[in-house]
C-alpha positions in Angstrom: 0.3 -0.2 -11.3 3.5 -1.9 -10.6 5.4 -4.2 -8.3 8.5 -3.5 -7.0 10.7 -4.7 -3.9 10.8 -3.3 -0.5 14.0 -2.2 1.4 13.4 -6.1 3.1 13.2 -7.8 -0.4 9.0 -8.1 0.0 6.6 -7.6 -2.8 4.9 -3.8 -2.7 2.4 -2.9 -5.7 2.4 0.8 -6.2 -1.5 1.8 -7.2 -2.8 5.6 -7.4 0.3 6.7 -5.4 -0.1 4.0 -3.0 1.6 1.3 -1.7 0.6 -1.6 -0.5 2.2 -4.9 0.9 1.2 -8.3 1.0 -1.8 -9.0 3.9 -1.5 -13.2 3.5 0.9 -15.3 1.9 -2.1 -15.1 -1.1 -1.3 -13.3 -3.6 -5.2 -11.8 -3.8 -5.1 -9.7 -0.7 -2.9 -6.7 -0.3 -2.9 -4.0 2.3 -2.0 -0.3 2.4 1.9 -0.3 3.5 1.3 2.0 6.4 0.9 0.9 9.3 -1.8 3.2 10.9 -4.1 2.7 7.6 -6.5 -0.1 6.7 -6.5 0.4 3.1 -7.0 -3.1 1.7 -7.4 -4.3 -2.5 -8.0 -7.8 -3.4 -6.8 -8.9 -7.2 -8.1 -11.3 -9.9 -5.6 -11.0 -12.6 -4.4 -7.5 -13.2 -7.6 -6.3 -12.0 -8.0 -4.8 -8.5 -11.3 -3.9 -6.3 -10.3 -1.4 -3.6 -12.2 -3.2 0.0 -11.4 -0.6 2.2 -10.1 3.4 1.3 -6.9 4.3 2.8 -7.4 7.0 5.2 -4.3 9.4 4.0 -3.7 10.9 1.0 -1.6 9.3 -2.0 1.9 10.2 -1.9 3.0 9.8 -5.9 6.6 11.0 -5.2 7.4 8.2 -2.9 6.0 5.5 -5.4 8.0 7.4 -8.4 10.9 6.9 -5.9 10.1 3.1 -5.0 9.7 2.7 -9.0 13.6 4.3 -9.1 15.4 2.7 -6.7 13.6 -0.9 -7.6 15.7 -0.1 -11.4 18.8 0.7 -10.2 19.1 -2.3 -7.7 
C-alpha cells in the first residue's frame, strides 16, 4: 500500500493492484480510480476495510508504473 500523485497532482493509494482516488475531501473514504467501478475502502490509520469490491480485475503493472513515475518526478 502506497500513495503516490496522479498526472493532476491528486492523492491515489495503490492497494492489491488497485488504485483508488479520493471520494470526499476526508481523508477516510477513497474510491476505485475508474470511473465505471464502485470499488470503495474507508481507512483508520494504515488500516483499510474494503465497502464495496471493484468489479475488474487488479491491474499490478499499472500500480508498479504509478509507483515509478511518482520517484522519478
Amino acid at each position: 500500500m502506497s500513495i503516490v500523485k496522479s498526472s493532476k497532482g491528486q492523492d491515489k493509494r495503490l492497494i492489491e493492484g488497485y488504485s483508488y482516488r479520493r471520494a470526499s475531501k476526508s481523508q477516510r473514504i477513497w474510491r476505485c480510480s475508474r470511473n465505471d467501478c464502485a470499488g470503495r475502502v474507508t481507512f483508520d490509520g494504515d488500516q483499510y476495510n474494503k465497502i464495496t469490491e471493484p468489479v475488474h480485475a487488479p491491474n499490478p503493472e499499472a500500480t508498479i508504473s504509478a509507483e515509478f513515475k511518482s520517484k522519478t518526478t
